[in-house]
C-alpha positions as CSV (number, residue, x, y, z in Angstrom):
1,X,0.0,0.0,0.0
2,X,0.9,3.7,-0.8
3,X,-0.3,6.3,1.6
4,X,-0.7,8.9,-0.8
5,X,-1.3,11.9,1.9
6,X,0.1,12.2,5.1
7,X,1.7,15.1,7.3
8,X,3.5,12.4,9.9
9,X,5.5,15.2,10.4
10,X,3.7,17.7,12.1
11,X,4.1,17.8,16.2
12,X,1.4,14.9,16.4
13,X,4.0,12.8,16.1
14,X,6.9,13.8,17.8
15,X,6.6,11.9,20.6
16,X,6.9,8.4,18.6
17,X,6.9,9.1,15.4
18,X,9.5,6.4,14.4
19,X,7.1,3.8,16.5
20,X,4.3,5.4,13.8
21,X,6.3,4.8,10.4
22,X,7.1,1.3,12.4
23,X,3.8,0.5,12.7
24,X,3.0,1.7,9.1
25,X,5.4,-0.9,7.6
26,X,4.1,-3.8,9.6
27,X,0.5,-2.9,8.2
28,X,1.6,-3.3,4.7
29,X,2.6,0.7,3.8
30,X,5.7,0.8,1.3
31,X,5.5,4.4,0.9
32,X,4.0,8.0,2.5
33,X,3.8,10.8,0.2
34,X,3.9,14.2,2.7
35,X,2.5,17.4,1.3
36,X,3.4,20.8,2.8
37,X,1.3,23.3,4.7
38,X,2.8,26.3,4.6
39,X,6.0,28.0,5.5
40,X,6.2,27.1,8.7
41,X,6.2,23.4,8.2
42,X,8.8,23.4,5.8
43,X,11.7,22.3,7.9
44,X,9.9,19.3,9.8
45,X,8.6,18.3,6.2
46,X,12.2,18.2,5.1
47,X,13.6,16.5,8.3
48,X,11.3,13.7,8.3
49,X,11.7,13.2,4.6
50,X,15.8,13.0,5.7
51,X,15.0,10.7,8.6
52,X,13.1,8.3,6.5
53,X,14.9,8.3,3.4
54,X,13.6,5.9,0.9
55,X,10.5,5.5,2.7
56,X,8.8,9.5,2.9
57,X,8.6,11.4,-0.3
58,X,7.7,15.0,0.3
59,X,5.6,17.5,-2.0
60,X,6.2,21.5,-1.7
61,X,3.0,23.5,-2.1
62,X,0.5,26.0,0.1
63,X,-2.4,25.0,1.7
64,X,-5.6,27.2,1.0
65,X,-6.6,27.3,4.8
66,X,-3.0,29.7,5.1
67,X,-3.7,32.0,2.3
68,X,-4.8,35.1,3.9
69,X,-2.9,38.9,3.1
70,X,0.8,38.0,3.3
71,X,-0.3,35.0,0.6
72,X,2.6,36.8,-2.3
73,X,5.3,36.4,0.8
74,X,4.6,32.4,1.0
75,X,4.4,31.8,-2.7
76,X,7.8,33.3,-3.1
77,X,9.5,31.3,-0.2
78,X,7.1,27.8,-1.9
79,X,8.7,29.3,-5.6
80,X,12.6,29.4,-3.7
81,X,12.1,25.8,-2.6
82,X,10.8,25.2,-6.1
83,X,14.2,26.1,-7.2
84,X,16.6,24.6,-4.8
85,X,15.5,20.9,-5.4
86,X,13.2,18.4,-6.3
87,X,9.9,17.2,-5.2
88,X,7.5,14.2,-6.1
89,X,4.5,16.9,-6.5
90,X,3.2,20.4,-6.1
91,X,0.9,20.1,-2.7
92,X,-1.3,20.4,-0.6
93,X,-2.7,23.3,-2.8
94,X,-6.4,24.4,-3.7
95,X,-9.4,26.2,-2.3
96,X,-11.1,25.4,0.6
97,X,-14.5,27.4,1.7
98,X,-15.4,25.5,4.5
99,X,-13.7,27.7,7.5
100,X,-13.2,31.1,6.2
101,X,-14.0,32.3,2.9
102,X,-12.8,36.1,3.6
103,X,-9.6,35.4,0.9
104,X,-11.7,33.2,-1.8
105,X,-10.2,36.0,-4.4
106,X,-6.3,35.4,-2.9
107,X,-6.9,31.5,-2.8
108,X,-7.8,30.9,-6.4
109,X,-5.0,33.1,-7.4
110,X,-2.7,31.1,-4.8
111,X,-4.1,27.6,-6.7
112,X,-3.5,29.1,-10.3
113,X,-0.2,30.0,-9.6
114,X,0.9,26.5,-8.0
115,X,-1.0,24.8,-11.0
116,X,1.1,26.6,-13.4
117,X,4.2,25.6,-11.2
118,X,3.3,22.3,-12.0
119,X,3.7,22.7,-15.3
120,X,6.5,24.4,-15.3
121,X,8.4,21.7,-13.2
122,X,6.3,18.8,-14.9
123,X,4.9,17.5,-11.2
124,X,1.5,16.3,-10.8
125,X,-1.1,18.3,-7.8
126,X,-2.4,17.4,-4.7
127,X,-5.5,19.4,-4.4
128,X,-7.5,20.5,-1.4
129,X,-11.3,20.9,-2.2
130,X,-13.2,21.3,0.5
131,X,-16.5,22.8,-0.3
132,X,-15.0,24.1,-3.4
133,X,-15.5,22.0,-6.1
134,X,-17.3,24.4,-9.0
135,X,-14.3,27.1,-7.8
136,X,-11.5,24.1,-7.7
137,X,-13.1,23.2,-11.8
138,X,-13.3,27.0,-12.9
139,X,-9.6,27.1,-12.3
140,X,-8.8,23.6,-13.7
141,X,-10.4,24.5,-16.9
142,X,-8.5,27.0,-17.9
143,X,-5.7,24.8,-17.8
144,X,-7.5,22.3,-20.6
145,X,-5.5,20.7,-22.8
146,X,-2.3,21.3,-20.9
147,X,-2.1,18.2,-19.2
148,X,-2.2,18.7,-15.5
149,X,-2.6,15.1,-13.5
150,X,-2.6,14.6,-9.8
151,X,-4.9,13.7,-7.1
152,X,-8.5,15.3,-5.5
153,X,-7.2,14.7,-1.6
154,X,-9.7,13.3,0.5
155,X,-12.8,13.3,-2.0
156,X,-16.3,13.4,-0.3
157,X,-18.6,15.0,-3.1
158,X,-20.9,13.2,-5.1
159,X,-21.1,10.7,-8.0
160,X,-21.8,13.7,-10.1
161,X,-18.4,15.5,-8.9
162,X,-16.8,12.3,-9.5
163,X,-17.4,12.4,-12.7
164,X,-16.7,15.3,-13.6
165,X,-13.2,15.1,-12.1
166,X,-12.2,11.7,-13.4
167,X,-13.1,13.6,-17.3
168,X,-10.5,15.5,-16.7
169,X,-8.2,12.4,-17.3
170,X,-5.2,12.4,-15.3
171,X,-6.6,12.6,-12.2
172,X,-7.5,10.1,-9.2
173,X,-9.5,10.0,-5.9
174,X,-7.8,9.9,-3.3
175,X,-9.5,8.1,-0.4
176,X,-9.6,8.1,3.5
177,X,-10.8,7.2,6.6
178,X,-14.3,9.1,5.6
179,X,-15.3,5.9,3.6
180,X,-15.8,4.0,7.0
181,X,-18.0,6.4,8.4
182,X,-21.8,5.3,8.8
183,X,-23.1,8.3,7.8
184,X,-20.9,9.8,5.2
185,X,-22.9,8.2,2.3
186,X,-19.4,8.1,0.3
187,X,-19.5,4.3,0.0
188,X,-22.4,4.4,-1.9
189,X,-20.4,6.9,-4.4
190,X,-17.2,4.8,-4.4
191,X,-19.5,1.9,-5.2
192,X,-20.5,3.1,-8.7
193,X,-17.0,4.0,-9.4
194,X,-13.9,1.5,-9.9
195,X,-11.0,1.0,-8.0
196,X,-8.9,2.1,-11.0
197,X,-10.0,5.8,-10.4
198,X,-8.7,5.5,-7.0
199,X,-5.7,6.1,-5.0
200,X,-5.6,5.8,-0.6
201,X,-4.2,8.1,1.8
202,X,-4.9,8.7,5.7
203,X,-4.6,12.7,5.7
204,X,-2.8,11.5,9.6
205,X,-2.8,13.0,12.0
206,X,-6.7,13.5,10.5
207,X,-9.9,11.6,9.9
208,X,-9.5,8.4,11.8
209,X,-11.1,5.7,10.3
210,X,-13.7,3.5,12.4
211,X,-12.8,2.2,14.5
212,X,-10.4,5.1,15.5
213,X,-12.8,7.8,14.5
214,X,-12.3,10.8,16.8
215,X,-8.5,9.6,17.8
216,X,-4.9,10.6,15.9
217,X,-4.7,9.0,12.6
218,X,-1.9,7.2,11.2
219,X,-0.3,5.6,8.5
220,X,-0.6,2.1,9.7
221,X,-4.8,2.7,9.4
222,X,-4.7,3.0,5.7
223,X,-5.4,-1.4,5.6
224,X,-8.6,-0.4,7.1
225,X,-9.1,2.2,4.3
226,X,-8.0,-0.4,1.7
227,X,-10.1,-3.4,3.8
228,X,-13.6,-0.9,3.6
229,X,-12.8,-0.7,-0.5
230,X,-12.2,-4.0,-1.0
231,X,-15.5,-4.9,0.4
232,X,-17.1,-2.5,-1.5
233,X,-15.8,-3.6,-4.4
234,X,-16.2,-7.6,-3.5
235,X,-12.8,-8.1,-4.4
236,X,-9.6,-9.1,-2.2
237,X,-7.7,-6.7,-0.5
238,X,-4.5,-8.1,-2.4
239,X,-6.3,-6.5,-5.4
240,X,-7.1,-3.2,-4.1
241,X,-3.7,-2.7,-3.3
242,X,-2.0,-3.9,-6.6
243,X,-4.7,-1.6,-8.1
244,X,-4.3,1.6,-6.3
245,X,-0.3,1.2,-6.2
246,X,-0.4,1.0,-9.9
247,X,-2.5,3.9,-10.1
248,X,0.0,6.2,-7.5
249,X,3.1,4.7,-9.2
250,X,1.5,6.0,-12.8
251,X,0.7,9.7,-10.9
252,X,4.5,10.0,-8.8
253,X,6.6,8.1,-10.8
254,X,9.8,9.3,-8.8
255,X,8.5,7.8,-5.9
256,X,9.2,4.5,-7.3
Protein backbone atom coordinates (compact mmCIF):
# COMPACT_ATOMS: atom_id res chain seq x y z
CA UNK A 1 0.00 0.00 0.00
CA UNK A 2 0.88 3.74 -0.80
CA UNK A 3 -0.30 6.32 1.62
CA UNK A 4 -0.65 8.91 -0.83
CA UNK A 5 -1.31 11.86 1.92
CA UNK A 6 0.08 12.16 5.14
CA UNK A 7 1.72 15.09 7.29
CA UNK A 8 3.52 12.41 9.95
CA UNK A 9 5.49 15.17 10.41
CA UNK A 10 3.69 17.67 12.13
CA UNK A 11 4.11 17.84 16.17
CA UNK A 12 1.42 14.90 16.45
CA UNK A 13 4.04 12.83 16.14
CA UNK A 14 6.90 13.76 17.83
CA UNK A 15 6.58 11.86 20.58
CA UNK A 16 6.87 8.40 18.62
CA UNK A 17 6.88 9.15 15.41
CA UNK A 18 9.49 6.42 14.44
CA UNK A 19 7.06 3.84 16.47
CA UNK A 20 4.31 5.40 13.78
CA UNK A 21 6.35 4.83 10.40
CA UNK A 22 7.07 1.26 12.36
CA UNK A 23 3.83 0.54 12.66
CA UNK A 24 2.98 1.74 9.06
CA UNK A 25 5.42 -0.94 7.57
CA UNK A 26 4.06 -3.78 9.63
CA UNK A 27 0.49 -2.88 8.16
CA UNK A 28 1.64 -3.25 4.67
CA UNK A 29 2.61 0.66 3.77
CA UNK A 30 5.71 0.85 1.29
CA UNK A 31 5.54 4.42 0.92
CA UNK A 32 4.01 7.99 2.48
CA UNK A 33 3.82 10.80 0.20
CA UNK A 34 3.94 14.24 2.74
CA UNK A 35 2.51 17.41 1.27
CA UNK A 36 3.36 20.79 2.84
CA UNK A 37 1.30 23.32 4.65
CA UNK A 38 2.85 26.29 4.60
CA UNK A 39 6.02 27.98 5.51
CA UNK A 40 6.19 27.08 8.72
CA UNK A 41 6.19 23.41 8.18
CA UNK A 42 8.84 23.35 5.81
CA UNK A 43 11.70 22.33 7.88
CA UNK A 44 9.95 19.26 9.82
CA UNK A 45 8.60 18.33 6.18
CA UNK A 46 12.16 18.18 5.08
CA UNK A 47 13.60 16.47 8.34
CA UNK A 48 11.27 13.68 8.33
CA UNK A 49 11.71 13.16 4.60
CA UNK A 50 15.80 13.01 5.74
CA UNK A 51 15.00 10.68 8.55
CA UNK A 52 13.07 8.34 6.52
CA UNK A 53 14.91 8.35 3.40
CA UNK A 54 13.60 5.89 0.89
CA UNK A 55 10.53 5.54 2.67
CA UNK A 56 8.84 9.48 2.92
CA UNK A 57 8.61 11.38 -0.29
CA UNK A 58 7.68 15.02 0.27
CA UNK A 59 5.61 17.48 -2.04
CA UNK A 60 6.23 21.49 -1.69
CA UNK A 61 3.00 23.52 -2.11
CA UNK A 62 0.52 26.04 0.11
CA UNK A 63 -2.38 24.98 1.68
CA UNK A 64 -5.56 27.22 0.97
CA UNK A 65 -6.58 27.34 4.80
CA UNK A 66 -3.00 29.68 5.07
CA UNK A 67 -3.70 32.01 2.30
CA UNK A 68 -4.76 35.13 3.94
CA UNK A 69 -2.86 38.92 3.08
CA UNK A 70 0.85 38.02 3.27
CA UNK A 71 -0.29 35.01 0.57
CA UNK A 72 2.58 36.84 -2.27
CA UNK A 73 5.29 36.38 0.79
CA UNK A 74 4.58 32.38 0.96
CA UNK A 75 4.43 31.80 -2.68
CA UNK A 76 7.85 33.26 -3.07
CA UNK A 77 9.48 31.31 -0.22
CA UNK A 78 7.10 27.79 -1.86
CA UNK A 79 8.66 29.30 -5.57
CA UNK A 80 12.58 29.37 -3.67
CA UNK A 81 12.05 25.84 -2.62
CA UNK A 82 10.80 25.25 -6.06
CA UNK A 83 14.20 26.11 -7.18
CA UNK A 84 16.62 24.58 -4.80
CA UNK A 85 15.47 20.86 -5.37
CA UNK A 86 13.20 18.39 -6.30
CA UNK A 87 9.88 17.17 -5.15
CA UNK A 88 7.54 14.22 -6.14
CA UNK A 89 4.48 16.86 -6.50
CA UNK A 90 3.17 20.42 -6.13
CA UNK A 91 0.85 20.08 -2.67
CA UNK A 92 -1.33 20.42 -0.63
CA UNK A 93 -2.71 23.30 -2.84
CA UNK A 94 -6.39 24.44 -3.66
CA UNK A 95 -9.43 26.25 -2.27
CA UNK A 96 -11.14 25.38 0.55
CA UNK A 97 -14.49 27.36 1.68
CA UNK A 98 -15.40 25.46 4.55
CA UNK A 99 -13.75 27.70 7.48
CA UNK A 100 -13.21 31.09 6.22
CA UNK A 101 -14.05 32.30 2.91
CA UNK A 102 -12.83 36.10 3.63
CA UNK A 103 -9.63 35.41 0.94
CA UNK A 104 -11.72 33.19 -1.79
CA UNK A 105 -10.17 36.01 -4.36
CA UNK A 106 -6.32 35.41 -2.88
CA UNK A 107 -6.88 31.55 -2.80
CA UNK A 108 -7.81 30.90 -6.36
CA UNK A 109 -4.97 33.09 -7.44
CA UNK A 110 -2.71 31.06 -4.77
CA UNK A 111 -4.07 27.57 -6.74
CA UNK A 112 -3.46 29.05 -10.26
CA UNK A 113 -0.15 29.95 -9.60
CA UNK A 114 0.85 26.52 -7.98
CA UNK A 115 -0.96 24.79 -11.02
CA UNK A 116 1.08 26.62 -13.36
CA UNK A 117 4.25 25.64 -11.17
CA UNK A 118 3.33 22.33 -12.00
CA UNK A 119 3.70 22.73 -15.30
CA UNK A 120 6.50 24.44 -15.27
CA UNK A 121 8.43 21.71 -13.19
CA UNK A 122 6.30 18.78 -14.94
CA UNK A 123 4.86 17.55 -11.21
CA UNK A 124 1.47 16.28 -10.77
CA UNK A 125 -1.07 18.27 -7.81
CA UNK A 126 -2.38 17.38 -4.74
CA UNK A 127 -5.51 19.43 -4.40
CA UNK A 128 -7.48 20.47 -1.40
CA UNK A 129 -11.33 20.89 -2.22
CA UNK A 130 -13.19 21.34 0.55
CA UNK A 131 -16.47 22.82 -0.26
CA UNK A 132 -15.00 24.06 -3.39
CA UNK A 133 -15.47 21.96 -6.07
CA UNK A 134 -17.34 24.36 -8.96
CA UNK A 135 -14.28 27.07 -7.79
CA UNK A 136 -11.54 24.10 -7.74
CA UNK A 137 -13.12 23.15 -11.78
CA UNK A 138 -13.34 27.00 -12.95
CA UNK A 139 -9.59 27.13 -12.28
CA UNK A 140 -8.84 23.63 -13.71
CA UNK A 141 -10.45 24.50 -16.90
CA UNK A 142 -8.54 27.02 -17.95
CA UNK A 143 -5.68 24.81 -17.85
CA UNK A 144 -7.54 22.34 -20.57
CA UNK A 145 -5.53 20.67 -22.78
CA UNK A 146 -2.32 21.30 -20.92
CA UNK A 147 -2.06 18.16 -19.17
CA UNK A 148 -2.23 18.70 -15.46
CA UNK A 149 -2.61 15.11 -13.51
CA UNK A 150 -2.57 14.59 -9.83
CA UNK A 151 -4.86 13.70 -7.08
CA UNK A 152 -8.46 15.35 -5.46
CA UNK A 153 -7.19 14.65 -1.62
CA UNK A 154 -9.73 13.33 0.50
CA UNK A 155 -12.75 13.33 -2.04
CA UNK A 156 -16.26 13.41 -0.27
CA UNK A 157 -18.57 14.99 -3.15
CA UNK A 158 -20.92 13.17 -5.14
CA UNK A 159 -21.12 10.69 -7.96
CA UNK A 160 -21.78 13.69 -10.08
CA UNK A 161 -18.41 15.53 -8.93
CA UNK A 162 -16.81 12.31 -9.54
CA UNK A 163 -17.38 12.38 -12.73
CA UNK A 164 -16.72 15.30 -13.56
CA UNK A 165 -13.16 15.05 -12.10
CA UNK A 166 -12.19 11.70 -13.41
CA UNK A 167 -13.10 13.57 -17.33
CA UNK A 168 -10.48 15.54 -16.67
CA UNK A 169 -8.23 12.43 -17.28
CA UNK A 170 -5.19 12.40 -15.32
CA UNK A 171 -6.65 12.62 -12.25
CA UNK A 172 -7.51 10.06 -9.21
CA UNK A 173 -9.55 10.01 -5.88
CA UNK A 174 -7.82 9.95 -3.34
CA UNK A 175 -9.52 8.14 -0.39
CA UNK A 176 -9.61 8.07 3.49
CA UNK A 177 -10.77 7.17 6.58
CA UNK A 178 -14.26 9.10 5.63
CA UNK A 179 -15.30 5.89 3.58
CA UNK A 180 -15.78 4.00 7.01
CA UNK A 181 -17.97 6.44 8.44
CA UNK A 182 -21.78 5.29 8.77
CA UNK A 183 -23.09 8.27 7.83
CA UNK A 184 -20.93 9.75 5.17
CA UNK A 185 -22.86 8.20 2.32
CA UNK A 186 -19.44 8.07 0.34
CA UNK A 187 -19.47 4.29 0.05
CA UNK A 188 -22.36 4.36 -1.94
CA UNK A 189 -20.43 6.87 -4.43
CA UNK A 190 -17.17 4.80 -4.44
CA UNK A 191 -19.48 1.87 -5.24
CA UNK A 192 -20.50 3.11 -8.70
CA UNK A 193 -17.00 4.01 -9.41
CA UNK A 194 -13.89 1.48 -9.89
CA UNK A 195 -10.98 1.04 -8.01
CA UNK A 196 -8.92 2.10 -10.97
CA UNK A 197 -10.01 5.79 -10.41
CA UNK A 198 -8.66 5.53 -7.00
CA UNK A 199 -5.69 6.10 -5.01
CA UNK A 200 -5.57 5.76 -0.64
CA UNK A 201 -4.17 8.06 1.85
CA UNK A 202 -4.88 8.68 5.66
CA UNK A 203 -4.58 12.66 5.66
CA UNK A 204 -2.85 11.52 9.60
CA UNK A 205 -2.84 13.02 11.96
CA UNK A 206 -6.72 13.49 10.49
CA UNK A 207 -9.90 11.61 9.89
CA UNK A 208 -9.52 8.42 11.82
CA UNK A 209 -11.08 5.69 10.27
CA UNK A 210 -13.67 3.53 12.39
CA UNK A 211 -12.77 2.20 14.48
CA UNK A 212 -10.41 5.11 15.49
CA UNK A 213 -12.83 7.79 14.53
CA UNK A 214 -12.29 10.77 16.82
CA UNK A 215 -8.52 9.61 17.80
CA UNK A 216 -4.90 10.59 15.94
CA UNK A 217 -4.72 9.00 12.59
CA UNK A 218 -1.90 7.18 11.17
CA UNK A 219 -0.29 5.60 8.46
CA UNK A 220 -0.56 2.06 9.66
CA UNK A 221 -4.83 2.71 9.41
CA UNK A 222 -4.67 2.99 5.71
CA UNK A 223 -5.41 -1.39 5.59
CA UNK A 224 -8.58 -0.44 7.12
CA UNK A 225 -9.07 2.22 4.30
CA UNK A 226 -7.96 -0.40 1.68
CA UNK A 227 -10.12 -3.45 3.77
CA UNK A 228 -13.65 -0.90 3.60
CA UNK A 229 -12.83 -0.72 -0.47
CA UNK A 230 -12.18 -4.04 -1.00
CA UNK A 231 -15.51 -4.85 0.42
CA UNK A 232 -17.12 -2.47 -1.49
CA UNK A 233 -15.81 -3.62 -4.39
CA UNK A 234 -16.22 -7.56 -3.52
CA UNK A 235 -12.81 -8.13 -4.41
CA UNK A 236 -9.59 -9.07 -2.18
CA UNK A 237 -7.67 -6.73 -0.54
CA UNK A 238 -4.50 -8.08 -2.44
CA UNK A 239 -6.26 -6.45 -5.39
CA UNK A 240 -7.11 -3.18 -4.08
CA UNK A 241 -3.67 -2.72 -3.30
CA UNK A 242 -2.04 -3.86 -6.63
CA UNK A 243 -4.70 -1.56 -8.12
CA UNK A 244 -4.27 1.61 -6.34
CA UNK A 245 -0.35 1.21 -6.16
CA UNK A 246 -0.38 1.04 -9.89
CA UNK A 247 -2.50 3.90 -10.05
CA UNK A 248 -0.04 6.18 -7.55
CA UNK A 249 3.12 4.70 -9.23
CA UNK A 250 1.52 5.96 -12.75
CA UNK A 251 0.71 9.67 -10.87
CA UNK A 252 4.50 10.00 -8.82
CA UNK A 253 6.55 8.11 -10.82
CA UNK A 254 9.81 9.29 -8.82
CA UNK A 255 8.53 7.79 -5.88
CA UNK A 256 9.23 4.51 -7.30
Amino acid sequence: MIDTHSHIYLEQFDGDRVEAITRAKSAGVERIILPNIDAESIERLHQTEKDFAGFCFVAMGLHPTSVNVSYQNELSIIEKQLKQRSYVAIGEIGIDLYWDKTYLAEQITTFEQQLEWALQYNYPVIIHSRDSHDEIMASLKKFAGRNLTGIFHSFGGTIEQAREILKLDGFKLGINGVVTFKNSGLDKVIAQLRPEDLVLETDSPYLAPVPFRGQRNETAYLSLVRNKLAEIFNIPAAEIDKITTLNTKTLFPSVF
